[in-house]
N, C-alpha and C positions, 0 to 999 in steps of 0.2 A: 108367419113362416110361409114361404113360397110354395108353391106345390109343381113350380117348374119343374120336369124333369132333365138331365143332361146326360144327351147321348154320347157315350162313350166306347171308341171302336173296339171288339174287344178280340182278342188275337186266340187263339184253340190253346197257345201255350201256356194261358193263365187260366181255362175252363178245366173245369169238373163237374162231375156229376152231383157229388155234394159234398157236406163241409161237415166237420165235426170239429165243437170248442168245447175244448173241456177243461173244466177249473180244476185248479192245483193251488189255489190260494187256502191257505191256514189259520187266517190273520183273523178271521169276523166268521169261524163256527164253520168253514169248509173244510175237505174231507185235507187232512196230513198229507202232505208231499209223498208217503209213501203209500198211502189208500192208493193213487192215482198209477198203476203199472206203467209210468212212461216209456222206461227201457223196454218192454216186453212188447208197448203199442210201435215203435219206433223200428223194434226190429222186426215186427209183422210186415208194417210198412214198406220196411225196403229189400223183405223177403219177397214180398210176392207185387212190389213196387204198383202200391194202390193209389197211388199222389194223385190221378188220373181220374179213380173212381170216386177218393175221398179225400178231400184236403185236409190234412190233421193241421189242426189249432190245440196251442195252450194256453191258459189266459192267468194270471192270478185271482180276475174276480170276472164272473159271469151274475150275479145276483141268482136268486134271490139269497142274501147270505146269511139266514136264519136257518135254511138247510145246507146238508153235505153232498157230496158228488153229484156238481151238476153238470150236465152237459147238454149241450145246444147242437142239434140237427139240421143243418140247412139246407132246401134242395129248391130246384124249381118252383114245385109246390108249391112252398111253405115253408116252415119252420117245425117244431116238433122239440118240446121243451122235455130234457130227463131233470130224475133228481133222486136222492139219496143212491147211487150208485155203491158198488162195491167192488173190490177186483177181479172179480168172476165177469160181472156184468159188464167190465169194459174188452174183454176180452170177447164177448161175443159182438161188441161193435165193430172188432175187427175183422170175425169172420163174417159180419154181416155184410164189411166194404169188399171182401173179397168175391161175395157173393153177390154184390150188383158189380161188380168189374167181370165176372165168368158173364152174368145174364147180361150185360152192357145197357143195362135200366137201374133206375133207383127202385127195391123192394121194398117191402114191407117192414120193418123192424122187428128183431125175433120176438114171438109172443113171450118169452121170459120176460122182458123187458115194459110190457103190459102194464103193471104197478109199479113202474117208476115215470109213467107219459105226467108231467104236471103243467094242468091248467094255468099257465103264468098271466093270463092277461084276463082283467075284468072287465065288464061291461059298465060305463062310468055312474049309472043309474046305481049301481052293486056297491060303489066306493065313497067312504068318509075321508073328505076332502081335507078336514077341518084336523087341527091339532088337538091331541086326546090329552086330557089333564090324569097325572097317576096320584092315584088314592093313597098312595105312600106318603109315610111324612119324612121331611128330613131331620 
């Protein structure tokens, strides 16, 4: 794999501040189409028109798909992995984007949200590489 990078001019009318993807996929153990308040996040959005501060994404599948409500943070920074969400918790995503569009910086993520931050990436020392045999019989 190359490690070129390509620069790409990038115009203010496609920036923001950061991103939210959040899964609505059902299929492989994610949260029901209805866990996920789309309408409620949608109409946050274009009440207090955060496109700006925060890009809403929906995806069917964001991994890891063993848990439910997950949602992906993306900013400058970094990245900042959720998971097991609920619909309380995505509604404080919303006033979290309204609250770095007032402060016009990316904040902190409200501390509710504390025990949903998950570790997604290991360190490759940490991971079995190899295919696991199940002690079940057929």
């Amino acid at each position: 794999m190359s490690s070129k990078h390509v620069a790409i001019e990038s115009s203010p009318k496609h920036q923001a501040l950061t991103q939210l993807l959040i899964c609505t996929g059902s299929n492989c153990g994610g949260p029901q189409i209805e866990r996920v308040p789309k309408q409620a996040l949608l109409a946050a959005w274009k009440a207090d028109y955060l496109w700006k501060a925060c890009h809403l994404s929906f995806s069917q599948c964001l991994g890891p798909c063993h848990l439910k409500g997950n949602t992906l943070v993306l900013h400058g920074g970094g990245a900042t992995w959720l998971a097991e969400l609920e619909g309380e918790d995505y509604l404080l995503l919303a006033d979290w984007a309204a609250a770095c569009k007032r402060e016009r910086r990316v904040l902190n993520l409200p501390p509710q949200l504390a025990t949903h931050i998950l570790e997604r990436f290991a360190e490759p020392e940490m991971l079995n590489f190899e295919r696991q045999t199940s002690s079940k019989t057929l």
